[in-house]
Structure formats: C-alpha cells, structure tokens
mmCIF file as gemmi writes it, N, C-alpha and C atoms, coordinates in Angstrom:
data_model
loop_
_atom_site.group_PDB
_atom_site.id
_atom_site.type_symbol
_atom_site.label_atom_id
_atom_site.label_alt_id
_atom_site.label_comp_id
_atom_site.label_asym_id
_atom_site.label_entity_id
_atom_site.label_seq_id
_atom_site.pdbx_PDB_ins_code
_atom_site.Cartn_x
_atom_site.Cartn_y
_atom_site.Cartn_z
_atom_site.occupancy
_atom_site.B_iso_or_equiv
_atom_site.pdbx_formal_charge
_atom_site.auth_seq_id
_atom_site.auth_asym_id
_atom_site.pdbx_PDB_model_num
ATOM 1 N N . UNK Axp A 1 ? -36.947 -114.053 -259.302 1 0 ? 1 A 1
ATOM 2 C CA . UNK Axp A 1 ? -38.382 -114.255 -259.378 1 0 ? 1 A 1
ATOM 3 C C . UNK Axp A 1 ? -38.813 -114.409 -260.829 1 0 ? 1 A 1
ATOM 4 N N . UNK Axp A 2 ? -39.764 -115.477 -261.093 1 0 ? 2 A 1
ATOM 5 C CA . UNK Axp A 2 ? -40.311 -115.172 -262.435 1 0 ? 2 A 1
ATOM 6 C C . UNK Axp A 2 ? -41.332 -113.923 -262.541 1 0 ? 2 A 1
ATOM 7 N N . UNK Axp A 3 ? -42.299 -113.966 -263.749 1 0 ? 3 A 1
ATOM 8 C CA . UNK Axp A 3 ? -42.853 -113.07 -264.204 1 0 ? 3 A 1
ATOM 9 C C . UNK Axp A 3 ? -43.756 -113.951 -265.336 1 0 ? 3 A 1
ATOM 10 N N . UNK Axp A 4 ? -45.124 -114.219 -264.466 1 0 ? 4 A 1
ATOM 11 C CA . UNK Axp A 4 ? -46.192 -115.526 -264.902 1 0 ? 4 A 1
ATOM 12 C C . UNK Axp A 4 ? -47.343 -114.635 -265.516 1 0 ? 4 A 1
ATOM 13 N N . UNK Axp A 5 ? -47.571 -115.499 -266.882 1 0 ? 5 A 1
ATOM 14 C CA . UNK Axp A 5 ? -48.795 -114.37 -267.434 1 0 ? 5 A 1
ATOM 15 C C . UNK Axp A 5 ? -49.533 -115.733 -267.998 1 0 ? 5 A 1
ATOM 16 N N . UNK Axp A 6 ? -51.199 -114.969 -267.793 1 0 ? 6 A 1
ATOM 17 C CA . UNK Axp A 6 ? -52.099 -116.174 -267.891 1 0 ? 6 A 1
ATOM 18 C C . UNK Axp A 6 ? -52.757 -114.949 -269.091 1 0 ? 6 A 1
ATOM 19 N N . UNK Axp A 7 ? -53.946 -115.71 -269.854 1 0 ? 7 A 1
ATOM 20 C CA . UNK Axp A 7 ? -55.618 -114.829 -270.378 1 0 ? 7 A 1
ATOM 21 C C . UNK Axp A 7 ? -56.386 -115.249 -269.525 1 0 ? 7 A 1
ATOM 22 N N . UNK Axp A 8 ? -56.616 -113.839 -269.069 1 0 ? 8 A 1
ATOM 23 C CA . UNK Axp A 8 ? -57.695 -113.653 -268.303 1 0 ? 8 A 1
ATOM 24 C C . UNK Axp A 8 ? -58.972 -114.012 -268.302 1 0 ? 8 A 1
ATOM 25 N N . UNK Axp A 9 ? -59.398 -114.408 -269.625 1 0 ? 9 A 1
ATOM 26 C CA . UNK Axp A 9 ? -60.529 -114.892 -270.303 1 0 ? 9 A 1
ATOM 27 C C . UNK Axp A 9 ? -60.879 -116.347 -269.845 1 0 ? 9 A 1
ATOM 28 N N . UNK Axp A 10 ? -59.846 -117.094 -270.039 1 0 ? 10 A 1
ATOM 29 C CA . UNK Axp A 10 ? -59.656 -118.704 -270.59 1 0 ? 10 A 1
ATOM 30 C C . UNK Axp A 10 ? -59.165 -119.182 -269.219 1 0 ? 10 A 1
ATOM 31 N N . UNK Axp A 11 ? -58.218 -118.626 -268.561 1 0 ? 11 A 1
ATOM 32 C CA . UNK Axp A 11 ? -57.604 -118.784 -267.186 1 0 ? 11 A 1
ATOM 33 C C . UNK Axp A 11 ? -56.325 -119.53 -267.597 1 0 ? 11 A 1
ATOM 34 N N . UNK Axp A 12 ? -56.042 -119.92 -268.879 1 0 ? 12 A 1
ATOM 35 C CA . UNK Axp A 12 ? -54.909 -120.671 -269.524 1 0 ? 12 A 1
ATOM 36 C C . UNK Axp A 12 ? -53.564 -120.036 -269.483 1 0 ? 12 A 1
ATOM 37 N N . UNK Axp A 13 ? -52.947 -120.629 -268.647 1 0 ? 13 A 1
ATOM 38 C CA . UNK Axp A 13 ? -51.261 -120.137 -268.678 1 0 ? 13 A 1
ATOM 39 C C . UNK Axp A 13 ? -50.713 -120.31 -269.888 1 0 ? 13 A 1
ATOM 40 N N . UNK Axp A 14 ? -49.961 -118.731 -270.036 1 0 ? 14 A 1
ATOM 41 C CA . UNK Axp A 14 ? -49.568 -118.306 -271.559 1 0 ? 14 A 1
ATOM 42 C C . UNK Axp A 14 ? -47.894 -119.216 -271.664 1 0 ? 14 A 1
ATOM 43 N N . UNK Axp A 15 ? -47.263 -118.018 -270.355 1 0 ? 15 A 1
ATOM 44 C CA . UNK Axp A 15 ? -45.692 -118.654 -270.247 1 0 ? 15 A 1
ATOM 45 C C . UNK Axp A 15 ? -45.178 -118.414 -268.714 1 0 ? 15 A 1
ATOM 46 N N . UNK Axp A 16 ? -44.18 -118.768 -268.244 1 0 ? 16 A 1
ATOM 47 C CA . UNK Axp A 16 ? -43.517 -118.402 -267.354 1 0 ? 16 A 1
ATOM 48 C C . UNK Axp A 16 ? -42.27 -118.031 -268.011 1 0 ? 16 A 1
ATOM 49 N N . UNK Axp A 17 ? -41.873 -116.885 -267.348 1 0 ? 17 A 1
ATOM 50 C CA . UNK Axp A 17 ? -40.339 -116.126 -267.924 1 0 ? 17 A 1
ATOM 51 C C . UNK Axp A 17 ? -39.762 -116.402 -266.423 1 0 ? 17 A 1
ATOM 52 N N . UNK Axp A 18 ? -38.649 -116.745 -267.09 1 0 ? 18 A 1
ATOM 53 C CA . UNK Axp A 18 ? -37.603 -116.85 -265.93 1 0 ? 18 A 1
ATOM 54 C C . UNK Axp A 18 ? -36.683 -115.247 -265.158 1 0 ? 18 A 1
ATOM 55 N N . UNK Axp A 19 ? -37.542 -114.641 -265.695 1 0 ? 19 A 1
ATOM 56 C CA . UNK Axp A 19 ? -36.983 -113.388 -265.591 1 0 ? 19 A 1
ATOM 57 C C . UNK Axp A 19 ? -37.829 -112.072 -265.444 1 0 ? 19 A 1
ATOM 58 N N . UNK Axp A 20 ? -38.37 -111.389 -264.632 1 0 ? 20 A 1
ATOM 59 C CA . UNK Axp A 20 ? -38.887 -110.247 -264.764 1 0 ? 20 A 1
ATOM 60 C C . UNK Axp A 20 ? -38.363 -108.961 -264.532 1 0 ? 20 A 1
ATOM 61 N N . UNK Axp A 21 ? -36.83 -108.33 -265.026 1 0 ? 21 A 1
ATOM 62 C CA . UNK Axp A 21 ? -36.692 -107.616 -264.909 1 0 ? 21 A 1
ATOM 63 C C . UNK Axp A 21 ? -36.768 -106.797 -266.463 1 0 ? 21 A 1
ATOM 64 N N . UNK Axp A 22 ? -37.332 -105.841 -266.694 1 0 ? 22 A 1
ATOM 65 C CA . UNK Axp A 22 ? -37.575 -105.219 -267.951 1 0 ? 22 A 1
ATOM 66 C C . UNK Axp A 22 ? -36.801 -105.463 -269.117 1 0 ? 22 A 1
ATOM 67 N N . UNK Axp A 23 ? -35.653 -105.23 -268.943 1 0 ? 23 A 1
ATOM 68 C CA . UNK Axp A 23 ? -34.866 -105.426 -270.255 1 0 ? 23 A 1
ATOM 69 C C . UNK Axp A 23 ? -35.056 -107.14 -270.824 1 0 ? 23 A 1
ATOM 70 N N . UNK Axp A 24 ? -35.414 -107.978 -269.907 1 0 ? 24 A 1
ATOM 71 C CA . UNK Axp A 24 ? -35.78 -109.269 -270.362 1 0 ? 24 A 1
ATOM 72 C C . UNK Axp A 24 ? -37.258 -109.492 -270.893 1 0 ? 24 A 1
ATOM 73 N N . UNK Axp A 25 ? -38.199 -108.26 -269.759 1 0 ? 25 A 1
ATOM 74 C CA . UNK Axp A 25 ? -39.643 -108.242 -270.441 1 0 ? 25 A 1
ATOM 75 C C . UNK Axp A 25 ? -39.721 -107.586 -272.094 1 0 ? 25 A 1
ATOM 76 N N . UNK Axp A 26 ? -38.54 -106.853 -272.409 1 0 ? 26 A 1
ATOM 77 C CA . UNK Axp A 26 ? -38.822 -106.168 -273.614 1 0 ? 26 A 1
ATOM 78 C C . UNK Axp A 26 ? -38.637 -106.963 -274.746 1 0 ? 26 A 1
ATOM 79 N N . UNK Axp A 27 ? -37.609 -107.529 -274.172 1 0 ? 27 A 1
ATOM 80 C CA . UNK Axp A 27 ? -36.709 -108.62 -275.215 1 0 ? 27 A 1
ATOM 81 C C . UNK Axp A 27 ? -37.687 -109.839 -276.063 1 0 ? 27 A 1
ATOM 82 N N . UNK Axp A 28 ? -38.781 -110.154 -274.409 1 0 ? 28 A 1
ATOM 83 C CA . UNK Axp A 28 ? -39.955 -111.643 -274.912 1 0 ? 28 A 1
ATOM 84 C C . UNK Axp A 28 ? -41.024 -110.549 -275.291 1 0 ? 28 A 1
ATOM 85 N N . UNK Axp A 29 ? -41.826 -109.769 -274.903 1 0 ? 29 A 1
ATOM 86 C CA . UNK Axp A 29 ? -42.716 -108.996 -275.886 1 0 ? 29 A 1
ATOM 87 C C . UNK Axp A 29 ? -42.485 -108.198 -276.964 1 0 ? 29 A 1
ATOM 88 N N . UNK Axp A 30 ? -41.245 -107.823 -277.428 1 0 ? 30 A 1
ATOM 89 C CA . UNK Axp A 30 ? -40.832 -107.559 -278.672 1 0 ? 30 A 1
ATOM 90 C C . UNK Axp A 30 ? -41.499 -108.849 -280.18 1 0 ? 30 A 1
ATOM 91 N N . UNK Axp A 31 ? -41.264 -109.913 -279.263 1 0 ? 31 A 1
ATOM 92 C CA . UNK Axp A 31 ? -41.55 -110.914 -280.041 1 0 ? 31 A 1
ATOM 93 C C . UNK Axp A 31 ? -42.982 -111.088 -281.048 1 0 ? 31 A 1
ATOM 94 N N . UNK Axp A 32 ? -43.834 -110.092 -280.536 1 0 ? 32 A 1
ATOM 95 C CA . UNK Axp A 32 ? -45.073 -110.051 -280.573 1 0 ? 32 A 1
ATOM 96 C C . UNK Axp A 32 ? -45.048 -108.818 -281.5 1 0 ? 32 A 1
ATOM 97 N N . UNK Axp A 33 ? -45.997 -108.486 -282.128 1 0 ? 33 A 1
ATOM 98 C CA . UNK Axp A 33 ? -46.237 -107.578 -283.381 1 0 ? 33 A 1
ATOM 99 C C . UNK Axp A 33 ? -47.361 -106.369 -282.604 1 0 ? 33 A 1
ATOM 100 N N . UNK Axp A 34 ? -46.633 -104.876 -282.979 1 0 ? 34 A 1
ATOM 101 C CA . UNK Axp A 34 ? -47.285 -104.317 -282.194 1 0 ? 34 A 1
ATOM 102 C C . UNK Axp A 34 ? -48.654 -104.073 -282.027 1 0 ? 34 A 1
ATOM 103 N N . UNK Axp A 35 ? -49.236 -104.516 -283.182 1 0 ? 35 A 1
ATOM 104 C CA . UNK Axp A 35 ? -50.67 -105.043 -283.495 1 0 ? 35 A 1
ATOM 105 C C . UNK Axp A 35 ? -51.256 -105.924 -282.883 1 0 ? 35 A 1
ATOM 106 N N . UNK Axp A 36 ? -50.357 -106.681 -282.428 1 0 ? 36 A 1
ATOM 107 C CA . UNK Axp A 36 ? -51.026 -107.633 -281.402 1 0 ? 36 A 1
ATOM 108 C C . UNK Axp A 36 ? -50.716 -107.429 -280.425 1 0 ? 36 A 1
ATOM 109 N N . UNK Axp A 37 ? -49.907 -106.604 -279.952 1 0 ? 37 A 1
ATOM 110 C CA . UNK Axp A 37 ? -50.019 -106.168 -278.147 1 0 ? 37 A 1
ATOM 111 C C . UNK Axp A 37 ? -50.906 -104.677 -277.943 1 0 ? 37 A 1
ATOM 112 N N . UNK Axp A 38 ? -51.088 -104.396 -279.208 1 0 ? 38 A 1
ATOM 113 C CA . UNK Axp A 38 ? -52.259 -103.742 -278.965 1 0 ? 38 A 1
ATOM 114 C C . UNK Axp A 38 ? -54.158 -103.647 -278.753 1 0 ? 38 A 1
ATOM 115 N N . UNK Axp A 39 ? -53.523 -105.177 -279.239 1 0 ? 39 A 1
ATOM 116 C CA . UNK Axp A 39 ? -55.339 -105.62 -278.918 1 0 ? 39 A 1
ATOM 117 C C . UNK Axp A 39 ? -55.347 -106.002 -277.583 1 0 ? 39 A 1
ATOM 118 N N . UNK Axp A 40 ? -54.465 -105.797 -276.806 1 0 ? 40 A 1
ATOM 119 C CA . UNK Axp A 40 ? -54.568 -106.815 -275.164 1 0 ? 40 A 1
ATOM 120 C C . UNK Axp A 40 ? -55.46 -105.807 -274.828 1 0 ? 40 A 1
ATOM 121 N N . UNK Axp A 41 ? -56.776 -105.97 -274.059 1 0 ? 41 A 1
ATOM 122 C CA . UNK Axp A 41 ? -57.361 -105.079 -273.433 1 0 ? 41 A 1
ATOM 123 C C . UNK Axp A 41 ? -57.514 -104.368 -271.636 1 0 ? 41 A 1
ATOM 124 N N . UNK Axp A 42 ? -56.922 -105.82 -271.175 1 0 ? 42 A 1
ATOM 125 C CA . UNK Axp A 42 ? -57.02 -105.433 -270.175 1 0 ? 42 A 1
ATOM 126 C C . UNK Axp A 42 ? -55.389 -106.543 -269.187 1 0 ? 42 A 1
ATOM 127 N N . UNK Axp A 43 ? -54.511 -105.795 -268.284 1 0 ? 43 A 1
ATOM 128 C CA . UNK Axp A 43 ? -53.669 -106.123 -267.684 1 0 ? 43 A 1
ATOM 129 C C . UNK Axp A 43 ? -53.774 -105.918 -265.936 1 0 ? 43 A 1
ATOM 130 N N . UNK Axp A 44 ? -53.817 -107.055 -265.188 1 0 ? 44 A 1
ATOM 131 C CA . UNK Axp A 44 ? -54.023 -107.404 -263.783 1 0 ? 44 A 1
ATOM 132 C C . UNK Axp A 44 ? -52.312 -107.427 -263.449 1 0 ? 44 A 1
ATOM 133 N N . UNK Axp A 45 ? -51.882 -106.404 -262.376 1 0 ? 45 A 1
ATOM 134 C CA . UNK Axp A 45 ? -50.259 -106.873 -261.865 1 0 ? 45 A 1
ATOM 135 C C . UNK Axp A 45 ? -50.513 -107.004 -260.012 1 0 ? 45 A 1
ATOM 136 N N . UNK Axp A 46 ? -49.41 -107.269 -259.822 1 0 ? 46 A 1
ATOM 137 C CA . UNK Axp A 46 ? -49.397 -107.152 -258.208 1 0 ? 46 A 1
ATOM 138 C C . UNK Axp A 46 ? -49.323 -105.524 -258.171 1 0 ? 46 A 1
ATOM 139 N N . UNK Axp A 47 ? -48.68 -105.04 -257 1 0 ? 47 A 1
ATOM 140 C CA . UNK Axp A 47 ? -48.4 -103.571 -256.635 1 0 ? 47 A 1
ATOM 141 C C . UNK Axp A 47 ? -46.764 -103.682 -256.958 1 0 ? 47 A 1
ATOM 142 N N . UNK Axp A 48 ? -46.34 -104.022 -257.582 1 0 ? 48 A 1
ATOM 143 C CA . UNK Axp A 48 ? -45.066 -103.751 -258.662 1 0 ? 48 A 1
ATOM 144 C C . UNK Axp A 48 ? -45.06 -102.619 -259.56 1 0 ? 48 A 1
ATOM 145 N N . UNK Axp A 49 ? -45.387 -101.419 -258.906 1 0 ? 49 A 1
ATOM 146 C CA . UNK Axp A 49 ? -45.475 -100.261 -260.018 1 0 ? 49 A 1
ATOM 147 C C . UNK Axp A 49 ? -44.821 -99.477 -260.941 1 0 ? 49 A 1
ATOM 148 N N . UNK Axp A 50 ? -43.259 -100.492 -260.882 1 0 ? 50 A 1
ATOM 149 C CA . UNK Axp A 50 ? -42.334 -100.318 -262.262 1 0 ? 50 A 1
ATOM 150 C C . UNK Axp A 50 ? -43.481 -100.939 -263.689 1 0 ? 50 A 1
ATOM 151 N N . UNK Axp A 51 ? -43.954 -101.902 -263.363 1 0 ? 51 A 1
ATOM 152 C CA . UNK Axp A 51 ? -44.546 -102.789 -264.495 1 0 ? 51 A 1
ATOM 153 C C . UNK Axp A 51 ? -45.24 -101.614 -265.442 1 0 ? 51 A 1
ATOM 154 N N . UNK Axp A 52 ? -45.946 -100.276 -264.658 1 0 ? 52 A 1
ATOM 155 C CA . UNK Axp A 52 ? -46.522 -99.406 -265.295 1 0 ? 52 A 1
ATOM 156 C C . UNK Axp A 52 ? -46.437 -98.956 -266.677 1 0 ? 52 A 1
ATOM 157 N N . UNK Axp A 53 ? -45.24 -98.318 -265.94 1 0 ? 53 A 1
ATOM 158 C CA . UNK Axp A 53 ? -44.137 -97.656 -267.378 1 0 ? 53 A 1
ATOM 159 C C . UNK Axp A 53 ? -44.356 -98.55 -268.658 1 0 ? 53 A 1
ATOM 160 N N . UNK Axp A 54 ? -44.017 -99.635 -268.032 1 0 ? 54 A 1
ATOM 161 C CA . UNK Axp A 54 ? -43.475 -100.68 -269.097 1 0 ? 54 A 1
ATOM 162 C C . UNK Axp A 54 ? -45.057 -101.296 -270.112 1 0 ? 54 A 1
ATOM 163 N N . UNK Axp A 55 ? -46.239 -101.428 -269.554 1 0 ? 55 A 1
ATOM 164 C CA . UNK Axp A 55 ? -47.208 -101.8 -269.484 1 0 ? 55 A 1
ATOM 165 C C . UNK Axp A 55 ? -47.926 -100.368 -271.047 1 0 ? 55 A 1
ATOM 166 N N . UNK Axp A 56 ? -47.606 -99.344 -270.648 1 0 ? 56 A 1
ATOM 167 C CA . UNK Axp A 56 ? -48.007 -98.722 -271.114 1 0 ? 56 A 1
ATOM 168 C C . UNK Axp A 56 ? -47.419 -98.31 -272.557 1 0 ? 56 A 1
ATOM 169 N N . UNK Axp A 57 ? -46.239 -98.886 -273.02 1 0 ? 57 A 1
ATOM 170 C CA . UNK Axp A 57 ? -45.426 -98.393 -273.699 1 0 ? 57 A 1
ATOM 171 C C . UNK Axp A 57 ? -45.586 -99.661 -274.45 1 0 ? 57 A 1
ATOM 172 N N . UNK Axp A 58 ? -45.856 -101.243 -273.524 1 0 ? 58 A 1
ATOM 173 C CA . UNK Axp A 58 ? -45.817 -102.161 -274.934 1 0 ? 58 A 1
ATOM 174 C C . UNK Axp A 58 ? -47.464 -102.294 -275.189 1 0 ? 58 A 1
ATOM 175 N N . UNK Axp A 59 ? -47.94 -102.003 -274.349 1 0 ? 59 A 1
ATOM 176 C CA . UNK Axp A 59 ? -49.501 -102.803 -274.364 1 0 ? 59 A 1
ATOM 177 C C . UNK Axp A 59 ? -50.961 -101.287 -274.272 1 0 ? 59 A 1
ATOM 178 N N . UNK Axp A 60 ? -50.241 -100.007 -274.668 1 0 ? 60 A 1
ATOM 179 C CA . UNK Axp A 60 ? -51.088 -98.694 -274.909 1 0 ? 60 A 1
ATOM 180 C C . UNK Axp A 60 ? -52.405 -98.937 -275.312 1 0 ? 60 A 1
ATOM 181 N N . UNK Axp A 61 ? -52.891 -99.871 -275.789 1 0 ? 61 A 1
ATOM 182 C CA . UNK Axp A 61 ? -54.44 -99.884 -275.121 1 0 ? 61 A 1
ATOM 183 C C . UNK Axp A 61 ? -55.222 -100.545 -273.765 1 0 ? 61 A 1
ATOM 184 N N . UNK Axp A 62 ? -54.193 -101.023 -273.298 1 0 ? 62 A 1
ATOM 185 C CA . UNK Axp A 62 ? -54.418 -102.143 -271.667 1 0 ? 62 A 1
ATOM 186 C C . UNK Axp A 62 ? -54.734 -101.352 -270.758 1 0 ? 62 A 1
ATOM 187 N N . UNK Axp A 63 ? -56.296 -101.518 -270.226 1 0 ? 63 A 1
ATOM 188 C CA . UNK Axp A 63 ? -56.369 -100.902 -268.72 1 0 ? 63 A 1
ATOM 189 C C . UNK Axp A 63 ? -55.548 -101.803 -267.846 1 0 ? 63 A 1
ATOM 190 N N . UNK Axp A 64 ? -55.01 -100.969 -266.676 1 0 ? 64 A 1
ATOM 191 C CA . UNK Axp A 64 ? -53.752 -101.508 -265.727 1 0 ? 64 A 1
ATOM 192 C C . UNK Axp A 64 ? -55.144 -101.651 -264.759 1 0 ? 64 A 1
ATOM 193 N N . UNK Axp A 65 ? -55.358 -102.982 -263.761 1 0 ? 65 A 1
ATOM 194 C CA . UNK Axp A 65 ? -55.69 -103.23 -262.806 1 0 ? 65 A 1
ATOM 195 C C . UNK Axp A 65 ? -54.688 -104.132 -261.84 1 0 ? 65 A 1
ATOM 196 N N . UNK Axp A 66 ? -54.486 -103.963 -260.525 1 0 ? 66 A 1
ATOM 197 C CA . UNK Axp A 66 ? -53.989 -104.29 -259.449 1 0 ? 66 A 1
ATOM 198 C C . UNK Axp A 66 ? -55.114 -105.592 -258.918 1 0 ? 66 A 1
ATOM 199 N N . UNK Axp A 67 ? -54.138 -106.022 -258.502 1 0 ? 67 A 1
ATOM 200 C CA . UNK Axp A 67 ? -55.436 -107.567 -258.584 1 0 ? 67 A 1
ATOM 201 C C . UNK Axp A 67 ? -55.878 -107.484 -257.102 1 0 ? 67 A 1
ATOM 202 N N . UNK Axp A 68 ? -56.629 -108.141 -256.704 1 0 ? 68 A 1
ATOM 203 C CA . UNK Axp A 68 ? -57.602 -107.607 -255.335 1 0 ? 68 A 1
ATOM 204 C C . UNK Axp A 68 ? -56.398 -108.753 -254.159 1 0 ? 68 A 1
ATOM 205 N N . UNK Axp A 69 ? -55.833 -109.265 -254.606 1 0 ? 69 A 1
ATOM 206 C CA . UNK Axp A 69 ? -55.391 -109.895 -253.891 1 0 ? 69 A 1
ATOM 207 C C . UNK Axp A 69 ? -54.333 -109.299 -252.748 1 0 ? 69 A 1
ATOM 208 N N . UNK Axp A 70 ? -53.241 -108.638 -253.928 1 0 ? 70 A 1
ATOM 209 C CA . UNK Axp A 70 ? -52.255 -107.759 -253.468 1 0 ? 70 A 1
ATOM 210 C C . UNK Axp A 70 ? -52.803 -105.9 -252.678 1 0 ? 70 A 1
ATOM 211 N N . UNK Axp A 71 ? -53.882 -106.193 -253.262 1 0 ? 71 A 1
ATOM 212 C CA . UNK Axp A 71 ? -54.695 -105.172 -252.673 1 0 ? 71 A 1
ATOM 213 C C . UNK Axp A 71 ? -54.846 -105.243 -251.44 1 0 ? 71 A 1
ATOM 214 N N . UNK Axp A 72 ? -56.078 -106.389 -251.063 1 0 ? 72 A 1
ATOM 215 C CA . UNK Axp A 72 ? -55.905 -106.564 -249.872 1 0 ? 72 A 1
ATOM 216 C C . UNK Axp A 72 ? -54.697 -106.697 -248.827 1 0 ? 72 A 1
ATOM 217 N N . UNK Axp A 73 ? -54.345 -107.218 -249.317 1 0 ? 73 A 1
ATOM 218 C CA . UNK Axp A 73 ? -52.71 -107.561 -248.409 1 0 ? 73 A 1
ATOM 219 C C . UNK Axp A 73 ? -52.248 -106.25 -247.649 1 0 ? 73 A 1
ATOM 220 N N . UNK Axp A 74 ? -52.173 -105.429 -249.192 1 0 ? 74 A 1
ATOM 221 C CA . UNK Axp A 74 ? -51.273 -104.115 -248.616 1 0 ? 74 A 1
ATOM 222 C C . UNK Axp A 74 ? -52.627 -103.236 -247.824 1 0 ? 74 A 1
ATOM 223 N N . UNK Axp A 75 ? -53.463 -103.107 -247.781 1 0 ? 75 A 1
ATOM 224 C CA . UNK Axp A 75 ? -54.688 -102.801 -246.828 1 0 ? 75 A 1
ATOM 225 C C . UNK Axp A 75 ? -54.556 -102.994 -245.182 1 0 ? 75 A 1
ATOM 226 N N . UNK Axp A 76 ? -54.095 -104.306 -245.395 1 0 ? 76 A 1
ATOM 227 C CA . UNK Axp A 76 ? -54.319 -105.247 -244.217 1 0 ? 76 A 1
ATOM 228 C C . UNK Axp A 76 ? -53.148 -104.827 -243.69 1 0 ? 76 A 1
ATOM 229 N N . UNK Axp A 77 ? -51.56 -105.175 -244.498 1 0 ? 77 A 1
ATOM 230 C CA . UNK Axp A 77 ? -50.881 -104.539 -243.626 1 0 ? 77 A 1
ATOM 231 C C . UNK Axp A 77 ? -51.043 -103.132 -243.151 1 0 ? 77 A 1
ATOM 232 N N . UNK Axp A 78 ? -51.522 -102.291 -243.776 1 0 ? 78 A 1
ATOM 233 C CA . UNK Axp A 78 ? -51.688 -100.874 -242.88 1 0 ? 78 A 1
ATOM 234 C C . UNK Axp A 78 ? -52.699 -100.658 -242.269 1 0 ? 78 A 1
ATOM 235 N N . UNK Axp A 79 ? -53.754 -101.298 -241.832 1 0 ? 79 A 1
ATOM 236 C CA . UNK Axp A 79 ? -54.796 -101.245 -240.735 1 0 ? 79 A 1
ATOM 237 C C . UNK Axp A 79 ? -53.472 -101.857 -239.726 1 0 ? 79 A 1
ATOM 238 N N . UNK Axp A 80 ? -52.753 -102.943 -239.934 1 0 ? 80 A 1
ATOM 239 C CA . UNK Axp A 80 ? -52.077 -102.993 -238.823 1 0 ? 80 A 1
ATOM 240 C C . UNK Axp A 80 ? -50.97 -102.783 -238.183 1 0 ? 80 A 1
ATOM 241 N N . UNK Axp A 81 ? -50.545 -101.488 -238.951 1 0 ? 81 A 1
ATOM 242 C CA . UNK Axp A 81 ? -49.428 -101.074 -238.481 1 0 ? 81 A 1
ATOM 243 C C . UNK Axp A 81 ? -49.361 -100.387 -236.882 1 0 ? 81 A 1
C-alpha cells in the first residue's frame, strides 16, 4: 500500500510514497528539518493507529484527526454487526 499526503489547506498533493511502513516513513520525513515538521499544525489519518506513535514523535505540534470518512465506515460497520 502507499502512504498519500496532501496540504490540507491548498488540497495539493505533496507525494505518494511507495511505502508506508515506518522505517520507510522515517527515512522520507527525516528529510525535512525538525523545524519544519514542527510547524505542521494539523494531521488527518485513516484509523491506522500505529501512525500515532509515529505522528507524534516527527510532527509534536500536529493535532491527530481521523478523517470522517474512515469514521463513518467503522460506525457503520458496527451498527451492523
């Protein structure tokens, strides 16, 4: 699976990584100066709640929001279980 990040602002796709398992997420946001992953203010994921950890450690000023999408979903499946 990739691991697709847009600004939330602009709606402009940043990159697609061919890879979302952490040690590859650390590797492409390393790239970035921690000054500048500290200005990100705000981060939207699915219900992938490894991303947390990780979220918090490169991007410590980012509120974590769950996007309404995956929200719903997982809602929906348990009203109909």
């Amino acid at each position: 699976m990739n691991f697709i990040y847009c600004d939330a602002v602009t709606h402009r796709l940043v990159d697609v990584l061919d890879e979302r398992k952490k040690q590859f997420l650390c590797q492409h946001f390393d790239r970035y100066t921690l000054k500048a992953r500290q200005q990100v203010k705000t981060i939207t994921i699915d219900m992938s709640f490894p991303y947390i950890a990780f979220i918090k450690t490169y991007f410590p000023n980012a509120a974590i929001h769950i996007d309404k999408f995956h929200l719903v979903q997982a809602l929906t499946r348990e009203l109909n279980r």
